[in-house]
Every structure is written in C-alpha cells, then in structure tokens.
C-alpha positions as CSV (number, residue, x, y, z in Angstrom):
1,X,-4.4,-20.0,-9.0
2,X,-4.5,-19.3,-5.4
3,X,-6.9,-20.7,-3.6
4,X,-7.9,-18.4,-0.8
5,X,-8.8,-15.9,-3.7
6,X,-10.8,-17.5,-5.9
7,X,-14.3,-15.9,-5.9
8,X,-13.6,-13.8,-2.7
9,X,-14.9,-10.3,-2.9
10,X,-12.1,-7.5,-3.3
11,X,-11.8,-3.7,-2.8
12,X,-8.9,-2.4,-4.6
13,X,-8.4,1.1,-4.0
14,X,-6.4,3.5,-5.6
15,X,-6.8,1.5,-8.4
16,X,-6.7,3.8,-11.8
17,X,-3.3,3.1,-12.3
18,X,0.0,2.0,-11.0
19,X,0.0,-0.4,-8.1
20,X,-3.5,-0.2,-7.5
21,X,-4.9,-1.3,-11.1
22,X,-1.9,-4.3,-11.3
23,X,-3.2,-5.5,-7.8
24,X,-7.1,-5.4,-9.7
25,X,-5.9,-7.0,-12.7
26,X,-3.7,-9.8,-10.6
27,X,-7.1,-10.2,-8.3
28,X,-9.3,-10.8,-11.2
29,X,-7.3,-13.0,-13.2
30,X,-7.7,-14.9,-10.0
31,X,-10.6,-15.4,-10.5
32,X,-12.0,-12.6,-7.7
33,X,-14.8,-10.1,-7.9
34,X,-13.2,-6.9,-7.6
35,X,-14.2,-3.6,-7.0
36,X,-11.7,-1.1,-8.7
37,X,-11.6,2.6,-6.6
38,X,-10.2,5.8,-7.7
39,X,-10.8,9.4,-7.0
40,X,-10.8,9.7,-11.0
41,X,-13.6,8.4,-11.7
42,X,-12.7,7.8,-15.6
43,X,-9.5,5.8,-15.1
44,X,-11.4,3.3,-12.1
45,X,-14.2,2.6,-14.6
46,X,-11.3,1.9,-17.6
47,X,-9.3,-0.8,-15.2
48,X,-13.0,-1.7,-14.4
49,X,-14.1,-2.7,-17.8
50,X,-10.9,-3.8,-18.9
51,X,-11.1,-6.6,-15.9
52,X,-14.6,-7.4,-15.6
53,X,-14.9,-5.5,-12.7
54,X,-17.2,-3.3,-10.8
55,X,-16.0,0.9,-10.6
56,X,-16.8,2.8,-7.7
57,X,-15.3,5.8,-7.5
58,X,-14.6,8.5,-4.6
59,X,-13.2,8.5,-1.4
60,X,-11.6,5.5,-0.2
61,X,-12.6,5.6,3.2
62,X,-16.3,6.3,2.5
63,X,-16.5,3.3,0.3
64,X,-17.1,0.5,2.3
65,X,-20.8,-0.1,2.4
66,X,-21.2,0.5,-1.3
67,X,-18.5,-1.6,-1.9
68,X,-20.4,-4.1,-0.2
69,X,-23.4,-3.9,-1.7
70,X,-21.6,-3.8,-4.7
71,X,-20.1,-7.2,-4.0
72,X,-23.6,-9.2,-3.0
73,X,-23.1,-8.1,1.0
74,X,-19.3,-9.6,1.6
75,X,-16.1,-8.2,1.3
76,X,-13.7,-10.7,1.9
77,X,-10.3,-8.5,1.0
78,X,-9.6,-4.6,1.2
79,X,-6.5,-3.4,-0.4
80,X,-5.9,-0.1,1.6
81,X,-3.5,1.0,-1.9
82,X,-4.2,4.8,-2.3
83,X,-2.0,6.8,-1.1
84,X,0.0,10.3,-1.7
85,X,3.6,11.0,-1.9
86,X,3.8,14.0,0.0
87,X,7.5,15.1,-0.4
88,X,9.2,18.4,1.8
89,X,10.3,18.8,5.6
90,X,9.3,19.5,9.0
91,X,8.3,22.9,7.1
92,X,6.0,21.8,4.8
93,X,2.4,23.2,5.8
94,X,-0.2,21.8,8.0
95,X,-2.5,21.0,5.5
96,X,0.1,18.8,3.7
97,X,0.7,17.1,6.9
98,X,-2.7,16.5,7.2
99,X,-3.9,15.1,4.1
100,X,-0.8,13.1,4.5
101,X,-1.9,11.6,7.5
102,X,-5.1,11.2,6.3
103,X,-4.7,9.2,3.2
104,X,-2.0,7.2,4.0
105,X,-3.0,6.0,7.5
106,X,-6.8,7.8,8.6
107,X,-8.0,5.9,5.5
108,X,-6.9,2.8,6.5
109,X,-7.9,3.0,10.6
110,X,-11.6,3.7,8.8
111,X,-11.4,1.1,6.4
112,X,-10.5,-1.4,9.1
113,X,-13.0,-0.1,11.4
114,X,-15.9,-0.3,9.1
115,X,-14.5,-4.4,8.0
116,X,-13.6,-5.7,11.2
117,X,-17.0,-6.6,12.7
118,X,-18.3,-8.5,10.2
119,X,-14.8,-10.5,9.8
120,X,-14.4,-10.7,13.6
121,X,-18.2,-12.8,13.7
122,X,-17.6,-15.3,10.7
123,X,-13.9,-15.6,11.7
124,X,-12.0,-14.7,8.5
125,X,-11.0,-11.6,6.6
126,X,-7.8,-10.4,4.8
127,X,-6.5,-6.6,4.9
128,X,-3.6,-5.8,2.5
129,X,-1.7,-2.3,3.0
130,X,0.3,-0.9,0.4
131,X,2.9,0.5,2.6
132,X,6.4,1.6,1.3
133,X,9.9,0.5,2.2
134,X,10.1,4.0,3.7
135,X,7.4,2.7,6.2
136,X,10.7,0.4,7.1
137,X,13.7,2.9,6.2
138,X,13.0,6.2,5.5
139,X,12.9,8.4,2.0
140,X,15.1,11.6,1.9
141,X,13.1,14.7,1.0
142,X,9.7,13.3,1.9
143,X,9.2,13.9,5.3
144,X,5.4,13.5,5.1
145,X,5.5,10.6,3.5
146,X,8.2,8.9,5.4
147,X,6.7,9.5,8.9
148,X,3.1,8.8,7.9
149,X,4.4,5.5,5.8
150,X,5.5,4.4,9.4
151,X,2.3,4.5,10.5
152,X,0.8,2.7,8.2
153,X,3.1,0.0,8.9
154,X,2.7,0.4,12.6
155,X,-1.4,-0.1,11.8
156,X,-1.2,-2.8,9.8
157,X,1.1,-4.5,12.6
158,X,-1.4,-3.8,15.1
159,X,-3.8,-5.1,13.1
160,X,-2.2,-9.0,12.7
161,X,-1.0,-8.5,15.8
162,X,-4.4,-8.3,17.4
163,X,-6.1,-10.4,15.6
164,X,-4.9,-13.1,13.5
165,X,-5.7,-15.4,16.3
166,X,-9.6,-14.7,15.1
167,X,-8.6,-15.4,11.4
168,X,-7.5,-11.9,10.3
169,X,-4.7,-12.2,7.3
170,X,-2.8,-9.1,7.5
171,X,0.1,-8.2,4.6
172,X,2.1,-4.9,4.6
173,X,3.6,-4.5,0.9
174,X,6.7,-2.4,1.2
175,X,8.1,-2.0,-2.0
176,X,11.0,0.3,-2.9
177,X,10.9,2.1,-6.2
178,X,8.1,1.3,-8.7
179,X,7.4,2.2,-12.0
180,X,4.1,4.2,-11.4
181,X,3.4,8.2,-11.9
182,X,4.2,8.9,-8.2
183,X,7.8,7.2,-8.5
184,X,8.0,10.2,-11.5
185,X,6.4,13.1,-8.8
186,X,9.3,12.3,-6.7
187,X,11.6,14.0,-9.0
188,X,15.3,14.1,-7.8
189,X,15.0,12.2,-5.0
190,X,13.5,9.6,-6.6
191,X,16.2,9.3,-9.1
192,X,18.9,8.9,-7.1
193,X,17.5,6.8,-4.3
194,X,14.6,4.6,-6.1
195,X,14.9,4.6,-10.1
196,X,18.2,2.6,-10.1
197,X,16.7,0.0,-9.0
198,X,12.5,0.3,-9.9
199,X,10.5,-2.7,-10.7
200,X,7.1,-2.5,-12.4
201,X,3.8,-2.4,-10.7
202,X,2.9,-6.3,-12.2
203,X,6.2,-7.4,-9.6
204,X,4.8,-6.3,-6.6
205,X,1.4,-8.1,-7.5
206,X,3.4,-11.3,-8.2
207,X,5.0,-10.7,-4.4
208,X,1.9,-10.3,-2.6
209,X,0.4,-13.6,-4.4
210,X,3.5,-15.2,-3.7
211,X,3.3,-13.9,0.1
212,X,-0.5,-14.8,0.5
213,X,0.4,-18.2,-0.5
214,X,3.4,-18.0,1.9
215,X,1.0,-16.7,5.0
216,X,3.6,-14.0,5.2
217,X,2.7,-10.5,6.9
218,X,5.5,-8.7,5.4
219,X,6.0,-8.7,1.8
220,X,9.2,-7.3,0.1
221,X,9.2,-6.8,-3.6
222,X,12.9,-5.6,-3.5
223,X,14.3,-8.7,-1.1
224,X,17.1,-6.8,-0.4
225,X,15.2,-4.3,2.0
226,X,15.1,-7.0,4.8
227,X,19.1,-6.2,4.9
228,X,18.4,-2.7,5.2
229,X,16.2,-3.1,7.6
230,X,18.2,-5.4,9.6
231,X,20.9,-3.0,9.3
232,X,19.0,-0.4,10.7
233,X,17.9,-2.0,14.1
234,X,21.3,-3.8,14.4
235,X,23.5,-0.1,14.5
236,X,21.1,3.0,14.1
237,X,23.7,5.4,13.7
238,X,25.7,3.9,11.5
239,X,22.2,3.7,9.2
240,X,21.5,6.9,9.6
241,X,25.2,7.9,8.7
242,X,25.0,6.5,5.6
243,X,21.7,7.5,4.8
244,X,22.9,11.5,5.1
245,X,25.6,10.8,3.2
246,X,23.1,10.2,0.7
247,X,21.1,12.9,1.5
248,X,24.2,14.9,1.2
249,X,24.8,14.3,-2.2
250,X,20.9,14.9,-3.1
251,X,21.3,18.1,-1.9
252,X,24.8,18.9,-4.0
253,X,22.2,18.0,-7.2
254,X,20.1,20.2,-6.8
C-alpha cells in the first residue's frame, strides 16, 4: 500500500464510471475514505456502496464543504476527474465553449480555491487533475476540448509551481486513449487517433499510484507521450505537419 494514502480523506469526482470510479476503487483499496461524486446521482452511490464509500452527488465545484463534513472536517486529496469531451471547431457555439471551460478548468480553479487555505495552514495537501494528453498535444476534431485541456494543465502547473514549497503535491494525469464511455462519444476521431492504442481506466489508476510514490507531477499512462511531447517543443512545425496529415485522413473518412 502506499503510505501517503492510507486513511487520508479523498474527493473523487466524476466518479460513476470510467476514470473516475477506477481512481475510487484504487483510493479505497488503499485503504482511503473516499467520497465518490457524480452528476448521476445513481451511478456515484453504486461505486459508493460497492467501495465502502461515501456518495455525494452534484456539482463538482459546489462540493467542497459537504465533502468535508462528509469526511470528519479534512480533505486531504481532491481528484479534479470530471470533465466533458466537447468535440467541434472554432464554430462550435458559445455555450459549448463555455461549459467547456467551465468543467474542465472553472471547476478546478474553485475546487483549489475553496482547499488551499486549509492545506496552506497545516502545510500539506494533494490536488490530482485528470488532464488529457491533448492538454500536452492536441486532439483533432475537438477543439473545445483540446484548448481548454491546456488549461487545465496550465492550472495544475501553476498550482505545484506555486506551492509545493508549502507541501502542496500536485499530479496532472494525461492519459491518451482510455477505455471509458467518452473515448466511445468521440466517434471517428477517436478511432483513428486514440482506440489503437486505449488502455483501461484500472491502468491509469496503477500510474498515478505509481507516480505518487514516485513524487512525480506529471503522470503518463501511455509513456510514449513524453516523445511526442518532446517532439513538439523540439520542431513545432514539423509536429504540426504531421499531426494534419492525420487530420487529413480523418477528414477523407468521414
């Protein structure tokens, strides 16, 4: 077992299904408390039960003081997990824009707000964002999701940046494709760029355990992504050639 978990309070959110309810499971088999969220309500209390954990359903960045509560006054971890996979372009509406901004990066700046006092005064605290590699990269066809994916990143950056001097952990999952419902919504996309090679939501679990072990910020389920990444910072265009050829034969599938 690991250590720094074992009996900490945890906020899973997200958590119904998919990444969300493997991080639960992985958290409680730890031997944490864990507080399983979901805007559906009926699948948080399932992972719930099935964990010995505590459901709290609704918004995830309205849950922090219940969650609390919930936990005997202390959260000690908050997986910022929920998130949506907004796919389309520049022209894809305002309000799809918005809520993409919202969930994936507005929930965590409030989730972080609403932790960081009480962590800052006893000195320890541990923030884990479920980013994407397209937080690194990019994702054709998902323009929402790509660029607001980035800013999660970006936050969760700031955040161990700032603070890990004061005994803030900070860990930025960026998987690429998983086996989940949303890797399914991303339709052809998806299958050209992410199913080949998808993992299953119990692999990234092992990779964050593996990272908070490590004291690693940045955790990569699919190692090869660090390449990519290095790629892309070492010659931009050529990256971004590459990358429209791919986009370039998505769009001759469809």
């Amino acid at each position: 077992m690991v250590q720094a978990v074992q009996g900490a309070g945890v906020v899973v959110t997200g958590a119904g299904g998919g990444i969300g309810a493997a991080l639960a499971r992985r958290f409680a088999a730890e031997g944490a408390r864990v507080v399983v969220n979901d805007l559906d309500a009926a699948r948080a209390e399932a992972v719930a039960e099935e964990i010995g954990g505590i459901a709290l359903p609704g918004d995830a960045s309205t849950i922090i003081t219940d969650a609390r509560d919930a936990l005997g006054g202390t959260v000690d971890v908050y997986c910022a997990n929920a998130g949506v996979a907004s796919g389309g372009s520049e022209a894809s509406g305002e309000d799809v824009w918005a809520r993409a901004w919202d969930v994936n990066v507005m929930a965590h700046v409030r989730a972080a707000e609403a932790l960081l006092p009480a962590w800052l005064e006893r000195g320890s605290g541990r923030f884990v964002a479920t980013v994407s590699a397209a937080g690194l990269l990019t994702m054709i066809g998902a323009a929402p999701y790509s660029v607001t994916k980035h800013g999660a990143y970006a936050f969760a950056e700031w955040l161990s940046l700032t603070y890990r001097h004061r005994g803030i952990k900070v860990h930025a999952i960026c998987p690429q494709g998983v086996r989940t419902d949303m890797l399914a919504a991303t339709g052809s996309a998806g299958d050209l760029v992410l199913q080949p090679t998808a993992i299953e939501a119990e692999d990234v679990a092992d990779a964050l355990f593996k990272g908070i072990e490590e004291d690693r910020f940045l955790i990569l389920p699919h190692p090869e992504v660090a390449g990519f990444y290095e790629a892309r910072a070492a010659d931009p265009d050529r990256w971004l050639t590459n990358m429209n050829r791919i986009q370039q034969r998505w769009e001759e599938t469809r």
